[in-house]
C-alpha positions as CSV (number, residue, x, y, z in Angstrom):
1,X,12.4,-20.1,-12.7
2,X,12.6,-23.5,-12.3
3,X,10.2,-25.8,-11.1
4,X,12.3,-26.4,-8.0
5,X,11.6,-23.2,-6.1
6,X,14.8,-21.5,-4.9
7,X,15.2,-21.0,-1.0
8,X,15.8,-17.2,-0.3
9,X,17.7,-15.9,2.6
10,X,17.6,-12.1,3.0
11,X,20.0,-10.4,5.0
12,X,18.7,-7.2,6.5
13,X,15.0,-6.4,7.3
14,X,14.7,-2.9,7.8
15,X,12.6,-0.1,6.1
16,X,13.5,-2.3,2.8
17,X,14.5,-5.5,3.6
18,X,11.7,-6.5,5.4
19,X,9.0,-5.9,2.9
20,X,11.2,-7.3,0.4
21,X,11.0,-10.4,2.6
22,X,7.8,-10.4,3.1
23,X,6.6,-9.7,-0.4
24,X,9.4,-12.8,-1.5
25,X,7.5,-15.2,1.2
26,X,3.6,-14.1,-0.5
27,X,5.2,-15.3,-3.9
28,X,5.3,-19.0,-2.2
29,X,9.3,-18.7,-1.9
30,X,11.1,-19.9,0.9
31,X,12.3,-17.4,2.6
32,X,14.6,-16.8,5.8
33,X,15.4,-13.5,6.9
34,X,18.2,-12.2,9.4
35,X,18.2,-8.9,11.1
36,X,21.5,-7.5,13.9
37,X,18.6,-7.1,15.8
38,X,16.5,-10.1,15.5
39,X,13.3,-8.3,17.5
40,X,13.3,-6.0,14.4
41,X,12.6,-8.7,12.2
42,X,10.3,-11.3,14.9
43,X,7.3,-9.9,12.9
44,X,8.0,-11.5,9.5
45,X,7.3,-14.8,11.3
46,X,3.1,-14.0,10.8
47,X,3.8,-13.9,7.3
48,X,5.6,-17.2,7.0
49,X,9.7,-16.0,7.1
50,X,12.0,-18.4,9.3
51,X,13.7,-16.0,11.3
52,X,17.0,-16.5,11.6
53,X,19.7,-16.2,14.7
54,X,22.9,-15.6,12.6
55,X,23.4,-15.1,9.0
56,X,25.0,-18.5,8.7
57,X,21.8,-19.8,9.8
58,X,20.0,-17.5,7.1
59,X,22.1,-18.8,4.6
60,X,22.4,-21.9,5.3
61,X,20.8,-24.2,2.1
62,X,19.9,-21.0,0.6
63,X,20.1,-20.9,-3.1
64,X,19.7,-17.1,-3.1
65,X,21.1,-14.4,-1.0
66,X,19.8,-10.8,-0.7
67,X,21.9,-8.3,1.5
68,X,19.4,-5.3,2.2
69,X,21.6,-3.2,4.7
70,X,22.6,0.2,5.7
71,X,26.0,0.2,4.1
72,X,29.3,-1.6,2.1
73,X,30.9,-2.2,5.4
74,X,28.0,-3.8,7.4
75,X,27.0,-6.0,4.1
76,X,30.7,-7.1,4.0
77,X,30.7,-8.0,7.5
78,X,27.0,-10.1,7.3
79,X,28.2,-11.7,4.6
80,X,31.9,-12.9,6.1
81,X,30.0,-14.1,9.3
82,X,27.9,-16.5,7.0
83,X,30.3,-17.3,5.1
84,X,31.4,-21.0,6.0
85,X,27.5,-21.9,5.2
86,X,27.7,-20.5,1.7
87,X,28.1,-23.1,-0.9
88,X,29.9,-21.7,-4.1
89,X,28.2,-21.3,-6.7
90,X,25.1,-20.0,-4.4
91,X,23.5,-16.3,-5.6
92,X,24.8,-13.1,-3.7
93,X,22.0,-10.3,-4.7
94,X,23.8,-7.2,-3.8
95,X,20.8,-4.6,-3.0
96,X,21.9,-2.5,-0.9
97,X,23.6,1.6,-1.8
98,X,26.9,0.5,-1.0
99,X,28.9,3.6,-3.3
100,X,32.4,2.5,-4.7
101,X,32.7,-0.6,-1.9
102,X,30.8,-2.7,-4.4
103,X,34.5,-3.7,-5.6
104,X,35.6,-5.0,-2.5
105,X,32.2,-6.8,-2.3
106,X,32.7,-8.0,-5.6
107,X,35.8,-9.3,-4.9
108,X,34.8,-11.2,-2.0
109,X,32.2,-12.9,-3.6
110,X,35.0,-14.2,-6.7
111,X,37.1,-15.3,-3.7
112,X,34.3,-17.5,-2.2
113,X,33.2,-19.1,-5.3
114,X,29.8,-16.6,-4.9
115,X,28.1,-15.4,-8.3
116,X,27.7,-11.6,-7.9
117,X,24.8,-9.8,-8.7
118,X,25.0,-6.0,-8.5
119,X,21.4,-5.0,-7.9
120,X,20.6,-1.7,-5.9
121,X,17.1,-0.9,-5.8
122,X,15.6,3.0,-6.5
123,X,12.6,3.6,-4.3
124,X,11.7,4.0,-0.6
125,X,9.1,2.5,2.0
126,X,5.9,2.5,0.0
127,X,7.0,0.9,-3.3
128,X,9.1,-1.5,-1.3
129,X,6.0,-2.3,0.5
130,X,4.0,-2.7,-2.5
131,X,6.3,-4.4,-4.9
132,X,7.3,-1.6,-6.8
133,X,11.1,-0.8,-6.5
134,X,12.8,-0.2,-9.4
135,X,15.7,-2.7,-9.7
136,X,18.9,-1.2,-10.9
137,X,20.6,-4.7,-11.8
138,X,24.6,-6.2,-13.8
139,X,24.8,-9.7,-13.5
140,X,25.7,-12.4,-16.4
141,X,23.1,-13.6,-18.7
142,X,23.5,-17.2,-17.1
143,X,22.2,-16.0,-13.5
144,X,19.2,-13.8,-14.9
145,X,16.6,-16.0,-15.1
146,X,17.2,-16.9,-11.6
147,X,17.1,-13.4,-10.2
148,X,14.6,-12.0,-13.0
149,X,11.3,-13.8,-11.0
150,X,12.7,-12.5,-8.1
151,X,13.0,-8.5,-9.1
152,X,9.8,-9.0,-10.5
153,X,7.9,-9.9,-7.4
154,X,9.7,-7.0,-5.4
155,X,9.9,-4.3,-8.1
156,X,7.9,-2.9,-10.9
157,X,10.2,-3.4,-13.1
158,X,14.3,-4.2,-14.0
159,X,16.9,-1.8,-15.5
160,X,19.6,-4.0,-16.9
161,X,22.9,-2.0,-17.4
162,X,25.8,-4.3,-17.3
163,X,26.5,-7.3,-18.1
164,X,28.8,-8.0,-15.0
165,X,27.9,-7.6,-11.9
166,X,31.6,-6.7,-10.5
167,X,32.1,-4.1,-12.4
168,X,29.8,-2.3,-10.1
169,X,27.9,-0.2,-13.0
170,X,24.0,-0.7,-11.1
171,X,25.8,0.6,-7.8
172,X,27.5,3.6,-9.8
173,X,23.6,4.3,-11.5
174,X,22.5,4.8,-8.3
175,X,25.0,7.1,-7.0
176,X,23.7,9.4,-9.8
177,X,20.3,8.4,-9.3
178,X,20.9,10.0,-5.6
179,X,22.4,12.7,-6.8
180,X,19.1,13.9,-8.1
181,X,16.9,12.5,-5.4
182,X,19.0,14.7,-2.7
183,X,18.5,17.8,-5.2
184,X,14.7,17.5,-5.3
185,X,14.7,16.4,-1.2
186,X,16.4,20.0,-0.6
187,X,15.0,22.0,-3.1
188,X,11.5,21.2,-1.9
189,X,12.9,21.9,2.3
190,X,14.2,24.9,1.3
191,X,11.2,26.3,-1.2
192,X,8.8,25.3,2.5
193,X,10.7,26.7,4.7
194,X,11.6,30.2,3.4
195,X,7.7,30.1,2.4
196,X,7.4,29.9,6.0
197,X,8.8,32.4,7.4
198,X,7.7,35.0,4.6
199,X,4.1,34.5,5.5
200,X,3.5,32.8,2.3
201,X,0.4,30.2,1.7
202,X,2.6,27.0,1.3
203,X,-0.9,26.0,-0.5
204,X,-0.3,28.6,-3.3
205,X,3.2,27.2,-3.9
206,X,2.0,24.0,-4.7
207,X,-0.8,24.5,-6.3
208,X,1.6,26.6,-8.8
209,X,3.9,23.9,-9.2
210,X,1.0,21.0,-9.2
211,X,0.1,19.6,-12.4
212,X,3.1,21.6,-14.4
213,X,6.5,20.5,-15.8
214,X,8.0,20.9,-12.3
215,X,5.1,18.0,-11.0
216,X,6.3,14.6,-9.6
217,X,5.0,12.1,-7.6
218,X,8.2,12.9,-5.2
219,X,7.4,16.9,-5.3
220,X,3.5,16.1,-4.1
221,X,4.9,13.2,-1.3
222,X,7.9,15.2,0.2
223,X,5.4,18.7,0.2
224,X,2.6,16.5,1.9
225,X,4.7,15.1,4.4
226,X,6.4,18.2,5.2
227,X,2.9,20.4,5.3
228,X,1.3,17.9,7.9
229,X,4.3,17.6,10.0
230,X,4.5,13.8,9.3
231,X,7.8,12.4,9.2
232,X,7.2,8.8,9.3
233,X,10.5,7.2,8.0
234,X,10.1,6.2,3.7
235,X,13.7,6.9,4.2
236,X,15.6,8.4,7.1
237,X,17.6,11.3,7.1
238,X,20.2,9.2,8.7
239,X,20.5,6.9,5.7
240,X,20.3,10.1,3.2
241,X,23.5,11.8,5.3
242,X,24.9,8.4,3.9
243,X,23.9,8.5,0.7
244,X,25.5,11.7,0.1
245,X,28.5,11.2,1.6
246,X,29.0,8.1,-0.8
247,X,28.5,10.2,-3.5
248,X,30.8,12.6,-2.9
249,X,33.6,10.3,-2.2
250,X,32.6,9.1,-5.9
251,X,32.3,12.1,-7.2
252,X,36.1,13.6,-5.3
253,X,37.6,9.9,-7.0
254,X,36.5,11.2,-10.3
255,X,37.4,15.1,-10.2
256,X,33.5,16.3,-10.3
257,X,32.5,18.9,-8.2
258,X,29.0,18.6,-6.8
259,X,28.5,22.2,-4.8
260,X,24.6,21.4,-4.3
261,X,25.3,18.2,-3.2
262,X,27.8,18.8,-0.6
263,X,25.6,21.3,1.0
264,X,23.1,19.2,0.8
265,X,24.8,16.7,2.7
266,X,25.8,19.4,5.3
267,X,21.7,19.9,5.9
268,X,21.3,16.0,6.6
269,X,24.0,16.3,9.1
270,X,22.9,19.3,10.4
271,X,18.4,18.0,10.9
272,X,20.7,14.7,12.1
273,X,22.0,16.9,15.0
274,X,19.3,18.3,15.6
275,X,17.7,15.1,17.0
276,X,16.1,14.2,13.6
277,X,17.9,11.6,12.0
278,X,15.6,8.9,12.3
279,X,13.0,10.7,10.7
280,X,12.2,10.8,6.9
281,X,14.5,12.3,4.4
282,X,11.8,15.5,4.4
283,X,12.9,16.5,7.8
284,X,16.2,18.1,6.1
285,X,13.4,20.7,5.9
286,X,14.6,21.4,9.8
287,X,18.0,22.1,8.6
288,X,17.0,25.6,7.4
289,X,15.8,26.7,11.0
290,X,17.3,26.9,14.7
291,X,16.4,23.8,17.3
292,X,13.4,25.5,18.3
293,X,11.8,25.2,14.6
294,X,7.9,23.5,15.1
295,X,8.6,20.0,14.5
């Protein structure tokens, strides 16, 4: 990076956006951040982010944009509204799990003069928190070493698979990366709650499948949370119904039939109307019982 310090505005400051903010603004950047509702982001002020009232305001003199939001459509909109205060030729960091609407995003940004840098990130609460997403990124060579110190700060490290950000190849990596994060999400509900209601010790379950090829850092998380009833949001079963439906609109586009997946997006919607949406992904473990199930 240059020795002229980019200005950072970062649209979005919700279970990833706003550490992604915040960890931008310890680096020494400049950083304003936007939120729909502002009193969700008010506590990035203490840690030195101009909170913004619109995202024309965010934008404004910004060198570098970062949309962090729920979905296509609401990054699409953010982006439109701060539109007349984007300069072309300014950086539009696309890091939110938008599915196949990256190409009207894309598009977009070519018609505004915006560079467009296709860069979902692979990770949930806790590595946001502590700098260590994984940054799934396509952009041209020229705009790298802008964004490069930038995905460093907020992610352990950068998987470069295109060089282009519109052709939408990081958001389509993710969609698969889902794919398999859904698969372990249910497969570890499931394996708890039938546990449950045989009478077996969830204990002896993992303690099986602890320290064996069926291990992961995800496996010990998910069974933790789900053993001590904890389901502070990583990532909300709200967000994971999304996920899933994106990529099995993907997935029907292409003619690929994902059987696990769609029934795993039917147990998200179901824990969702049950009156757990906001909860972490783990509570799809409610799914498997009636509404009376011990939360």
């Amino acid at each position: 990076m240059t020795s002229a310090q980019p200005v950072i505005a970062v649209l979005g400051t919700g279970i990833i956006g706003a550490p992604v903010a915040r960890n931008l603004a310890a680096s020494g950047l400049t950083v304003r951040a936007w939120n729909r509702t502002r009193a969700k982001a008010e506590a990035l002020s203490a840690d030195g982010v101009h909170v913004a009232d619109s995202p024309a305001e965010a934008v404004d003199g910004a060198d570098v944009v970062l949309t962090v939001l729920n979905d296509g459509p609401r990054v699409l909109e953010a982006v439109r509204a701060a539109a007349p205060k984007l300069a072309r030729g300014t950086v539009w960091v696309q890091v939110s799990t938008v599915g196949e609407v990256v190409d009207e995003l894309a598009a977009f940004a070519e018609e505004t003069g915006l560079v467009f840098v296709d860069a979902p990130v692979q990770g949930s609460r806790q590595p946001a928190e502590l700098g260590k997403l994984v940054v799934l990124a396509a952009a041209p060579q020229s705009v790298r070493p802008t964004v490069q110190p930038l995905f460093d700060t907020i992610g352990s490290r950068t998987v470069w698979v295109g060089e282009d950000g519109t052709s939408g190849a990081a958001s389509r990596l993710k969609l698969v990366l889902n794919t398999w994060v859904g698969a372990l999400t249910h497969g570890v509900g499931e394996a708890l709650s039938l546990a449950d209601r045989l009478g077996v010790d969830p204990r002896h379950f993992v303690d099986v499948v602890s320290g064996g090829p069926m291990d992961s850092g995800f496996f010990q998380g998910k069974t933790a949370a789900i053993l001590a009833r904890d389901w502070t949001p990583q990532f909300s079963v709200d967000n994971s119904e999304k996920d899933a439906r994106l990529v099995l609109d993907a997935a029907e586009r292409v003619g690929v039939r994902l059987d696990a997946t769609e029934a795993g997006h039917r147990r998200f919607q179901r824990a969702a109307r049950l009156g757990h949406g906001d909860k972490d992904m783990a509570a799809g473990w409610f799914a498997s019982f009636d509404a009376d199930a011990d939360a």
